[in-house]
C-alpha positions as CSV (number, residue, x, y, z in Angstrom):
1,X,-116.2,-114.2,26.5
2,X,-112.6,-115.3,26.9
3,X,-110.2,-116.1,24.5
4,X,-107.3,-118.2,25.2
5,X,-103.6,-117.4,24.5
6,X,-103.0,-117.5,20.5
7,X,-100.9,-120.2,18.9
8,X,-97.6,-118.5,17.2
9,X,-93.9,-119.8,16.5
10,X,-91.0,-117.5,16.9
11,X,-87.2,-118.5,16.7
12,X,-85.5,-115.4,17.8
13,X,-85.3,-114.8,22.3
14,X,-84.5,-111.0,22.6
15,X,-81.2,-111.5,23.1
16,X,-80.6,-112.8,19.1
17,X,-83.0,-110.3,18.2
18,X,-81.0,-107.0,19.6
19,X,-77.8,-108.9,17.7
20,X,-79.7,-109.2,14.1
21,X,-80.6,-105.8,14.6
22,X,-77.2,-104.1,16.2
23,X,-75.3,-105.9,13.4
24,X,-77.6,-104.5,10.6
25,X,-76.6,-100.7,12.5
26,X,-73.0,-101.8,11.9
27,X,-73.5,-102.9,7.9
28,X,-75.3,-100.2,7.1
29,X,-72.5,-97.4,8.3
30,X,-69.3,-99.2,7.9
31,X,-70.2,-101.2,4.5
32,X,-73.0,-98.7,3.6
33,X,-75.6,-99.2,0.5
34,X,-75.0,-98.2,-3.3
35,X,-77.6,-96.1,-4.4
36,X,-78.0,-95.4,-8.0
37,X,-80.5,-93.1,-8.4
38,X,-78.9,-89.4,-8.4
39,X,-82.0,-87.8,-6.8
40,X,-81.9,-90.1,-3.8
41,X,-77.8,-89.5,-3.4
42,X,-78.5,-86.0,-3.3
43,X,-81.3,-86.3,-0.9
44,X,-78.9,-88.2,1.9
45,X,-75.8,-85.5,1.1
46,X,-78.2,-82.9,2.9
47,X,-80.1,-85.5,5.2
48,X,-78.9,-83.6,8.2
49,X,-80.4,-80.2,6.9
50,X,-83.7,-82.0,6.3
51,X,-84.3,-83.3,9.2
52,X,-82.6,-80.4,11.1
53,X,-81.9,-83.2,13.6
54,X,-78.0,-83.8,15.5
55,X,-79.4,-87.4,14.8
56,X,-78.6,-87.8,10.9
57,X,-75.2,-85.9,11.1
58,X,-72.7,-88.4,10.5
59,X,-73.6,-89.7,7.0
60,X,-71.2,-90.2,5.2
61,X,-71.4,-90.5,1.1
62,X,-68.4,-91.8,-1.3
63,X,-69.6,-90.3,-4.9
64,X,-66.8,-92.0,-6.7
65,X,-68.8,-95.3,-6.1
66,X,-72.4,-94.0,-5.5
67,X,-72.2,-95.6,-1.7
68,X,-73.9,-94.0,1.4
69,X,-73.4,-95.1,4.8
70,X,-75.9,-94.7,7.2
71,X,-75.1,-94.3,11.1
72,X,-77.1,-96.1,13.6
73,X,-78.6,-92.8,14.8
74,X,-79.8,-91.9,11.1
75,X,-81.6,-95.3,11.5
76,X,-83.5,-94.8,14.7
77,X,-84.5,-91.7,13.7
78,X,-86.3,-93.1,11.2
79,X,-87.8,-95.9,13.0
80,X,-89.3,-93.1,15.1
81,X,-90.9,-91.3,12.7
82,X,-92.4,-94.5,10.2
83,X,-95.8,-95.3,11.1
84,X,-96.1,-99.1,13.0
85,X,-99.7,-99.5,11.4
86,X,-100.9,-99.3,7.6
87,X,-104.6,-99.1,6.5
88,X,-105.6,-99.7,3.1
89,X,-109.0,-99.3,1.7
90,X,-111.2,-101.0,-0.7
91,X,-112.2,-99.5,-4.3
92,X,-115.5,-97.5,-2.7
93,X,-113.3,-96.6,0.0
94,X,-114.0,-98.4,3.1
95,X,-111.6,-99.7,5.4
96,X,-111.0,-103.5,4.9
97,X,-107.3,-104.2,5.8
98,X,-105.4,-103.2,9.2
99,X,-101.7,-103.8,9.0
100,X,-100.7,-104.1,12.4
101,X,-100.1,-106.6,15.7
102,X,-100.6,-110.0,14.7
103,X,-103.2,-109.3,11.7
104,X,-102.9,-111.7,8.7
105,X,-104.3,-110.9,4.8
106,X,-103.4,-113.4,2.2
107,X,-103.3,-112.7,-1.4
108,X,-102.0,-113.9,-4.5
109,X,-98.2,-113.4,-5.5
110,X,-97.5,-110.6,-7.8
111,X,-95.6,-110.7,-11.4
112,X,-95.8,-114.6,-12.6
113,X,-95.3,-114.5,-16.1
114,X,-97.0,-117.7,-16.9
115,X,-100.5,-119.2,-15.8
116,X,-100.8,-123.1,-15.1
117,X,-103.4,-123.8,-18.2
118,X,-106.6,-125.9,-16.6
119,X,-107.3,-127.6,-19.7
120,X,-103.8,-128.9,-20.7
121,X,-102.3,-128.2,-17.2
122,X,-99.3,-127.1,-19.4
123,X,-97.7,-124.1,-18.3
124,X,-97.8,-121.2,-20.8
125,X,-97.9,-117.2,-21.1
126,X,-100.5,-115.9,-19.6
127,X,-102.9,-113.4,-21.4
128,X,-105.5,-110.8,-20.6
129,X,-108.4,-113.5,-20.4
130,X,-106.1,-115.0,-17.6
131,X,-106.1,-112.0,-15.6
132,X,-109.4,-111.3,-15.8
133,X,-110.6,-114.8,-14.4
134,X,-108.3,-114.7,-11.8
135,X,-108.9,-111.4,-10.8
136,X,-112.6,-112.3,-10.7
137,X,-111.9,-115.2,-8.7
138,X,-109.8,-113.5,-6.0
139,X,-112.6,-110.8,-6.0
140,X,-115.1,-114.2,-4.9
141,X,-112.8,-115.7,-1.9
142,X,-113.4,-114.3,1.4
143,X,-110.3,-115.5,3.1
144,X,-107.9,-113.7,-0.2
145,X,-108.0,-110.5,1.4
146,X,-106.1,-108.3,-0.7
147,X,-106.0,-108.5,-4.4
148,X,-102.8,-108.2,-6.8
149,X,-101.4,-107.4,-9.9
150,X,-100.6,-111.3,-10.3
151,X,-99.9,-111.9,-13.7
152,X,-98.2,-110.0,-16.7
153,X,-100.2,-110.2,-19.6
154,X,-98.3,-111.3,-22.9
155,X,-100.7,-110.1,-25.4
156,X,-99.8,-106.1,-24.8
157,X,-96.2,-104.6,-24.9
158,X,-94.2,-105.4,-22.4
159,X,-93.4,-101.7,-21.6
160,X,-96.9,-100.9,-20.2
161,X,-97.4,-104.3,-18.8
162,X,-97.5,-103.1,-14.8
163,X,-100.1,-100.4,-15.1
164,X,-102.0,-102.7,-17.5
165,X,-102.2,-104.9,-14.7
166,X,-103.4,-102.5,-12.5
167,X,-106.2,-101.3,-14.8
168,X,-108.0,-104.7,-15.3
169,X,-107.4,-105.0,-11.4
170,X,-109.4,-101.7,-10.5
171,X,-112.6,-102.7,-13.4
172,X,-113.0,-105.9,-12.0
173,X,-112.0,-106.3,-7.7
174,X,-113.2,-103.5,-5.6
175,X,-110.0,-105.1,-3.3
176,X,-107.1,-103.3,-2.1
177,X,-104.8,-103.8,-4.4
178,X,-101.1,-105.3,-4.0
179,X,-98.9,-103.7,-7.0
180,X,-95.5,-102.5,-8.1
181,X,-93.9,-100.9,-11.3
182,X,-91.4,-102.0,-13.9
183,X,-90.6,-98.8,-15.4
184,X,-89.5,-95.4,-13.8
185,X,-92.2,-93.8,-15.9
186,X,-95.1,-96.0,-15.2
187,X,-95.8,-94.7,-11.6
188,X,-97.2,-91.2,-12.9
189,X,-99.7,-93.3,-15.0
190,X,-100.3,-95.7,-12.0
191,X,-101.2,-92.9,-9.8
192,X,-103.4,-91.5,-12.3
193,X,-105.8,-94.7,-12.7
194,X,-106.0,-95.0,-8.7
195,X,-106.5,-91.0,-8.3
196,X,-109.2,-91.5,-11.4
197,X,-110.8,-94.2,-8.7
198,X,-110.9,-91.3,-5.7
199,X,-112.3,-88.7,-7.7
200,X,-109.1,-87.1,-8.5
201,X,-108.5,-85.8,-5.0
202,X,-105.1,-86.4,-4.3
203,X,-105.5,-86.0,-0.6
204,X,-108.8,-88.6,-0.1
205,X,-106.2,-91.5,-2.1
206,X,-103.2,-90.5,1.1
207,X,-105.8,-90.5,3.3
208,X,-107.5,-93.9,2.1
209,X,-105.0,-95.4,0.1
210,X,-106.4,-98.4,-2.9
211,X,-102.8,-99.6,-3.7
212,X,-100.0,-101.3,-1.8
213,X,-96.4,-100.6,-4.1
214,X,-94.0,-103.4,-3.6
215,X,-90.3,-101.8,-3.6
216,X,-87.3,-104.2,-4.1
217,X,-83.4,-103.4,-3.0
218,X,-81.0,-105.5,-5.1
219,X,-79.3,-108.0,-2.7
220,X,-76.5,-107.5,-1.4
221,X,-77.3,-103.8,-0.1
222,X,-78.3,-102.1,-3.5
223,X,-80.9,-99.4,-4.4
224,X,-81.8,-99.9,-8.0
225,X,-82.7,-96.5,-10.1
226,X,-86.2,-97.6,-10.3
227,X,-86.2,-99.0,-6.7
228,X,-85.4,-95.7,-5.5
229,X,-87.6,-93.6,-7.7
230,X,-90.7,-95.8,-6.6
231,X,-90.1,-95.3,-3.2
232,X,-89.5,-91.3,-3.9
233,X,-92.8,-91.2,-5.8
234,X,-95.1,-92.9,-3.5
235,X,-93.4,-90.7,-0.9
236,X,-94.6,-87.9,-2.5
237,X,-98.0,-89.0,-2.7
238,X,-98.5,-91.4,-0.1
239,X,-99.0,-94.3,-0.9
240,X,-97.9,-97.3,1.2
241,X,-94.5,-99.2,0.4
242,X,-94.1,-102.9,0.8
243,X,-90.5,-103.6,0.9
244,X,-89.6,-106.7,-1.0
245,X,-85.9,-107.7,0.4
246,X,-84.7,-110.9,-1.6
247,X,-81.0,-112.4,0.5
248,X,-80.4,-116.0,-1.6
249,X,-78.4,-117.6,0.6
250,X,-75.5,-119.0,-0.4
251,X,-75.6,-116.9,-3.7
252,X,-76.3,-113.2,-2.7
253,X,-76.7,-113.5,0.7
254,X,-74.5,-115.3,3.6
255,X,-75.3,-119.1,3.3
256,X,-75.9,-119.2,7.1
257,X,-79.5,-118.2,7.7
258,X,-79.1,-116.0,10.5
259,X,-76.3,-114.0,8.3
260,X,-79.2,-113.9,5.5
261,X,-81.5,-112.4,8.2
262,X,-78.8,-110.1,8.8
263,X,-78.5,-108.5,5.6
264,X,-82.5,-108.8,5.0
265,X,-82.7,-106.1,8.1
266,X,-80.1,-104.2,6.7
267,X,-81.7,-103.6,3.3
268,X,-85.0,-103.1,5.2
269,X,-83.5,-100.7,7.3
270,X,-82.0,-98.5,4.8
271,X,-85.9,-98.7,3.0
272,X,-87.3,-97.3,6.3
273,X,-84.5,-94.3,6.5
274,X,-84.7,-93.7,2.6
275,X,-88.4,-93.4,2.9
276,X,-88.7,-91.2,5.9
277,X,-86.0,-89.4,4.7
278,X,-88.1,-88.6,1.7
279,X,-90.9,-87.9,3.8
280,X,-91.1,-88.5,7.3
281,X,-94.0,-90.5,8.3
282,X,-94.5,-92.2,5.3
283,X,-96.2,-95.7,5.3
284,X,-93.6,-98.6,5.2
285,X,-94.5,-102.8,5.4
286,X,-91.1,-104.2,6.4
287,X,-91.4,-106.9,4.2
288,X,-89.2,-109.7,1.5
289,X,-89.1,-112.6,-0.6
290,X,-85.6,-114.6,1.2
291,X,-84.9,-118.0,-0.3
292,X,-81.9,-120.6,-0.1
293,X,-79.3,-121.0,-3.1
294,X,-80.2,-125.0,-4.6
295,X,-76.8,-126.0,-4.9
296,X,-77.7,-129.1,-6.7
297,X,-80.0,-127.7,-9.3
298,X,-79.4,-123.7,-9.5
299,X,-82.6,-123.2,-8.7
300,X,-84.1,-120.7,-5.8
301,X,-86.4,-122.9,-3.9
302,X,-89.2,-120.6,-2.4
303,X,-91.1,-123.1,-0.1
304,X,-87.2,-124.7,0.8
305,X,-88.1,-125.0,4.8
306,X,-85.6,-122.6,5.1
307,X,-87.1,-120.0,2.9
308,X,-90.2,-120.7,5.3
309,X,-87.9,-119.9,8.4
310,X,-86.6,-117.1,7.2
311,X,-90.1,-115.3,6.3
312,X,-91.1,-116.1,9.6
313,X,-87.9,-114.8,10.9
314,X,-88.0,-111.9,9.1
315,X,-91.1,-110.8,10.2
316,X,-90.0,-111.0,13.9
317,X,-87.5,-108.7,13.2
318,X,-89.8,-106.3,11.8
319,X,-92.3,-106.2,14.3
320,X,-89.0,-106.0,16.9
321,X,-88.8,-102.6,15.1
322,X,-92.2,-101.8,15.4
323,X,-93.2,-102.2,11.4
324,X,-96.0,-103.9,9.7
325,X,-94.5,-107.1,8.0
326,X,-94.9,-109.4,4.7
327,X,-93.5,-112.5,3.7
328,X,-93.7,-114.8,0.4
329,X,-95.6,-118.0,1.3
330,X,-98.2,-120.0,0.3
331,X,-96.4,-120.7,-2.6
332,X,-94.9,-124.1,-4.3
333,X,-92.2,-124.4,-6.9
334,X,-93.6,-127.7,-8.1
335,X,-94.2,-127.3,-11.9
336,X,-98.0,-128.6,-11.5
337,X,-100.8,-129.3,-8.9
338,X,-99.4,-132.6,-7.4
339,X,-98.8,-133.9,-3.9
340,X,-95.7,-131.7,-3.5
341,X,-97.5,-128.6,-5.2
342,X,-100.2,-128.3,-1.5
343,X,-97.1,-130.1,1.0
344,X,-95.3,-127.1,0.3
345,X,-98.2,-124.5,0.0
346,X,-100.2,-125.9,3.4
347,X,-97.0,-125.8,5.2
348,X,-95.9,-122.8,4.6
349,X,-100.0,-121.0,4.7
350,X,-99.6,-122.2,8.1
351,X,-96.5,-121.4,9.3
352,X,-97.1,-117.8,8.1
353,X,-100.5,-117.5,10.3
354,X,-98.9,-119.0,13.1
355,X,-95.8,-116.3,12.9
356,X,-98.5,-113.8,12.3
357,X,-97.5,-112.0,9.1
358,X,-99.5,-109.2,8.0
359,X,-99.3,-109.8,4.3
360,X,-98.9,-112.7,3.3
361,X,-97.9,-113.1,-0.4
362,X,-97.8,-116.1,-2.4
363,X,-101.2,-118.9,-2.3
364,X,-101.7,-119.5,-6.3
365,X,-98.2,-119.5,-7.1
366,X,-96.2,-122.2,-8.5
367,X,-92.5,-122.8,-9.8
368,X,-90.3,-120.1,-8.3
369,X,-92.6,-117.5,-8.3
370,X,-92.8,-117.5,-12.0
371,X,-96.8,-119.0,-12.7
372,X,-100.3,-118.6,-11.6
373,X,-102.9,-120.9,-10.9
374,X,-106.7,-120.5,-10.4
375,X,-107.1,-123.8,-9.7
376,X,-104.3,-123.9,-6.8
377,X,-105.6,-120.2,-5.9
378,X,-108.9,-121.8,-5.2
379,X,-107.3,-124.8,-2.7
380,X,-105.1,-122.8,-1.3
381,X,-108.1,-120.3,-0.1
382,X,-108.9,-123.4,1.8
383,X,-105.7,-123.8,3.5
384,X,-105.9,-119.8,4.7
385,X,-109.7,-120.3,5.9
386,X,-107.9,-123.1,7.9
387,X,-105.1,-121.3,9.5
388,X,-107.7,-118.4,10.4
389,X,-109.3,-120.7,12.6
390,X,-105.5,-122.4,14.1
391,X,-104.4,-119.1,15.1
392,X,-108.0,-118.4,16.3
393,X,-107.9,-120.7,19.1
394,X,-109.4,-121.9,21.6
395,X,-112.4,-119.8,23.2
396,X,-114.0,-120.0,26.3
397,X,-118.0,-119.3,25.3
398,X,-119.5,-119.5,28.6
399,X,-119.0,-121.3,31.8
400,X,-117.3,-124.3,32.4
401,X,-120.4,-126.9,32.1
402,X,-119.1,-130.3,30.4
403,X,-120.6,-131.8,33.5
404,X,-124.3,-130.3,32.6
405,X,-123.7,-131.3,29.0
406,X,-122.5,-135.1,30.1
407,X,-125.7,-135.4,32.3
408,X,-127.9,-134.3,29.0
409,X,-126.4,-137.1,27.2
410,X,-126.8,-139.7,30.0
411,X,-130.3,-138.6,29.2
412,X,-130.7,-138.4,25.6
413,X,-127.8,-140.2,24.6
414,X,-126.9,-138.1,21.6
415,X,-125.8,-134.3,21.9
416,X,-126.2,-133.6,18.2
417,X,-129.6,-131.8,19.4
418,X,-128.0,-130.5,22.2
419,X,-128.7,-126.4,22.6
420,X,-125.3,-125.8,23.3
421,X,-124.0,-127.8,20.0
422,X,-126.9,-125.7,18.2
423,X,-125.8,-122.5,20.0
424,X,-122.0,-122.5,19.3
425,X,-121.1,-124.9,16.2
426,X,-121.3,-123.3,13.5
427,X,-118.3,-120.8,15.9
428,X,-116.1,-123.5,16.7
429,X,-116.0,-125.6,13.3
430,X,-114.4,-124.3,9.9
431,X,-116.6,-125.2,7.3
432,X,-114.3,-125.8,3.8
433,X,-116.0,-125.0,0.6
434,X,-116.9,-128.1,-2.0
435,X,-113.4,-128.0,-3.0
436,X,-112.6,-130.0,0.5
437,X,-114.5,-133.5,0.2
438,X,-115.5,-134.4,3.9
439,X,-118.6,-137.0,2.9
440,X,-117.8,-141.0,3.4
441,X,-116.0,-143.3,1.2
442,X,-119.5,-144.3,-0.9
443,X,-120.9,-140.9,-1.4
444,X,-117.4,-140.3,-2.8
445,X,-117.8,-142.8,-5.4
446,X,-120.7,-141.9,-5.9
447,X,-120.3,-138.2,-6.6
448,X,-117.7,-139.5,-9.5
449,X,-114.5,-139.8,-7.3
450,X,-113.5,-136.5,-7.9
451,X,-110.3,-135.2,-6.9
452,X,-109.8,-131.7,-5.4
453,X,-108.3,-130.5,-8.7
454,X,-111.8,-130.8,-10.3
455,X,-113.8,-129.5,-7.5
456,X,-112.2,-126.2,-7.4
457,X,-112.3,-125.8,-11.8
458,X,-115.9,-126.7,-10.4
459,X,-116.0,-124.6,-8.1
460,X,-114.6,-121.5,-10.3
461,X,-117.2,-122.2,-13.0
462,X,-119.6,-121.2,-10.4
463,X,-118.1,-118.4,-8.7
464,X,-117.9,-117.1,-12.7
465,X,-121.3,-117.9,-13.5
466,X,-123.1,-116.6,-10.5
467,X,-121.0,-112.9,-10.2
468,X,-122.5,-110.0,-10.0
469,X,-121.2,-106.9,-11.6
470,X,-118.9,-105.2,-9.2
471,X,-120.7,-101.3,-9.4
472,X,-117.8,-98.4,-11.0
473,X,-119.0,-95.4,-11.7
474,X,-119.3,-95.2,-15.8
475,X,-117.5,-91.7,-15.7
476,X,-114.5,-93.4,-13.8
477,X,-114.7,-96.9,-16.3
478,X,-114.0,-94.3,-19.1
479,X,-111.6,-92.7,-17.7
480,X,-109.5,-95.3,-17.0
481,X,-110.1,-97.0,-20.4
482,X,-108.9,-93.3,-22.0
483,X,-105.8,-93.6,-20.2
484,X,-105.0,-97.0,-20.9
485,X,-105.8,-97.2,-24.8
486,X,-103.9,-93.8,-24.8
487,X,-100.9,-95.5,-23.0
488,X,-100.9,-98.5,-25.4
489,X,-101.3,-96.1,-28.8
490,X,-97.8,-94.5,-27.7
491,X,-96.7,-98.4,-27.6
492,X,-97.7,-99.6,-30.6
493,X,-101.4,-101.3,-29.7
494,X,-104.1,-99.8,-31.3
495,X,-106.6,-102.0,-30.0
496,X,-106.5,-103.9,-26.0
497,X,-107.2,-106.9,-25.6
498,X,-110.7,-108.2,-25.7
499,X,-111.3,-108.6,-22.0
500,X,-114.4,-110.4,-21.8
């Protein structure tokens, strides 16, 4: 069976490729990166030693002002040694996601602080109940492929927000998990729940890792404390890092775009020598969140058409490198599910399967990144079980034989009943859920002219209704509620949140 050429969009030729890339080299040793994490600083003062490798001599640290400067060689070392795919493994254990080539996973955004109520359609903080529906929902929707520590919770203390997130993620998805820590201190816990989820064998979670860790440098060119210590401690126990670089342009970040994608591959870049300096060989997604300055507003548009160019842009950079990529889109910064809300989310679901990003944060999220919505979640699944079948394509199934098929219908006069439409439809046709109406203008009416808002809060109901409990072992269920009430004692919470 023949497949024809896939459908992509890429706005780099070599040429501007090799200069994004040659003028990231020259950043990254002649401006160099602050690092303010002391371990880390140490770590590249005797790079050379560690590697034992003529390659990394030539680093050069200025202690006064915690700055290291990388040389080019230091840097394509690294890129030899970092891995060019990523697997990551369900809850049981089995293989579901494949970061590599042109493979594309969708999930939901990480970190909103707010949820888009579906009653009032007010947005307010979110709270455990919150989570747990949407993590239910995600668990439901074939074409989500990862899940993620979405939302922050408002009704437990802030400090042991992240790995709260991560616990109701791990009792109800068996999904890989996309995740990331606030706190220095909440990664030992982190690790703890997803080791508790292998068994406690430290080598079956590097071998089949649950848990993707986002890991964000500070634009312009910074390594944060916790930044650093996240990417030292999933070094150490290897677990993949998604590298989250964040260029505004025009605010922290040239205005120019292709300036912007210059400093996004220098942060990457130093993420890829930090890790593998750290470890060599450890799993890196070359990844970000880039966005344009609003000059008229302040704001930080996300689905701005340029934010949407620079993902995609991004991500050709980091597969020129030979990494596993992830860009924010899918997303919409308007403040509630209206016409702009799914203008900005479509396009940019698209244009992220089209540029073939292998993670692909963002379809729920509205308003800057800041809320959640199930609702929006659930249309948005619609738009990604579309672009599946774009970048699909067009497929030769068997011979050439229109001219057979034409004759039939001279005969028949229909080809609804044809055995080729029987054979191959249901292969060449996406079929949308109920939340896309395709039935004529009376059934419409009919059906109570429903909009595809209250379709999908239809549609949810169901997929609530009909779930099945997701099977965890009891033993591990207890574990990880020991740890977790034991975390929020030290805090102050006596009690969690009811979650069901």
């Amino acid at each position: 069976m023949f497949k024809s050429y896939r459908p992509t969009i890429k706005f780099l030729n070599e040429e501007l490729l090799e200069e994004v890339v040659s003028e990231a080299f020259d950043i990254l040793e002649n401006i160099g990166i602050f690092v303010e994490n002391a371990e880390l600083f140490s770590l590249f003062k005797k790079g050379s030693d560690t590697f034992n490798s003529s390659h990394y001599q030539g680093v050069r640290t200025d202690h006064a002002n915690n700055r290291v400067f990388i040389p080019q060689k230091m840097v394509e070392e690294a890129l030899e040694t970092v891995p060019s795919m990523v697997k990551v493994y369900d809850r049981e254990g089995k293989l579901t996601i494949t970061l590599e080539g042109e493979n594309v996973y969708f999930n939901p955004g990480s970190t909103a602080t707010k949820i888009l109520d579906p009653i009032t359609n007010l947005i307010r903080p979110a709270e455990t109940k919150d989570y747990v529906t949407f993590t239910m929902v995600v668990d439901a929707l074939k074409h989500i492929k990862f899940q993620s520590t979405a939302i922050i919770c408002s009704d437990v203390p802030e400090p042991i927000s992240d790995r709260y997130r991560l616990y109701l993620s791990l009792l109800f998805s068996s999904k890989p998990i996309v995740t990331g820590t606030f706190r220095a201190e909440s990664f030992e816990i982190m690790k703890k729940m997803l080791l508790s989820v292998r068994n406690g064998d430290a080598e079956e979670l590097r071998k089949k890792p649950l848990a993707i860790f986002d890991v964000c440098p500070s634009s312009p060119l910074k390594w944060s404390n916790l930044g650093s210590q996240t990417l030292i401690d999933c070094a150490k126990a290897g677990i993949p890092i998604e590298l989250v670089s964040m260029p505004i342009s025009g605010a922290v970040a040239p205005v120019t775009l292709l300036g912007s994608l210059v400093q996004h591959t220098a942060e990457n870049l130093s993420g890829i020598v930090i890790s593998q300096l750290l470890k060599p060989g450890s799993p890196v997604i070359y990844g970000g969140s880039p966005s344009i300055m609003e000059m008229w507003h302040g704001t930080t548009p996300m689905a701005a058409i340029e934010s949407i160019m620079m993902n995609m842009a991004c991500s050709q950079v980091g597969k020129y490198v030979g990494l596993p990529t992830h860009g924010y889109l899918g997303l919409s910064d308007a403040k509630t599910l209206d016409e702009q809300c799914f203008l900005e989310a479509g396009i940019s679901i698209i244009s992220a399967a089209l540029a073939g990003i292998n993670v692909v944060s963002g379809p729920g999220m509205l308003n800057f990144e800041s809320c959640q919505s199930v609702e929006k979640l659930v249309i948005d699944h619609e738009a990604c079980g579309m672009a599946y079948r774009l970048i699909d394509g067009f497929t030769k199934r068997e011979k050439i034989m229109v001219r057979e098929v034409l004759k039939d219908f001279e005969e028949t006069g229909e080809l609804l009943s044809h055995k080729s439409t029987r054979k191959w439809f249901k292969k060449e046709f996406y079929f949308p859920s109920v939340v896309v109406d395709r039935s004529n203008l009376g059934a419409w009416i009919k059906g109570g002219r429903k909009t595809a808002r209250q379709r999908a809060m239809e549609l949810i109901k169901q997929i609530l209704a009909e779930r099945e409990e997701i099977s965890l072992d009891g033993e591990i269920v207890q574990n990880l509620k020991d740890m977790m009430e034991k975390d929020a004692s030290s805090h102050g919470l006596n009690k969690l949140p009811k979650i069901q």
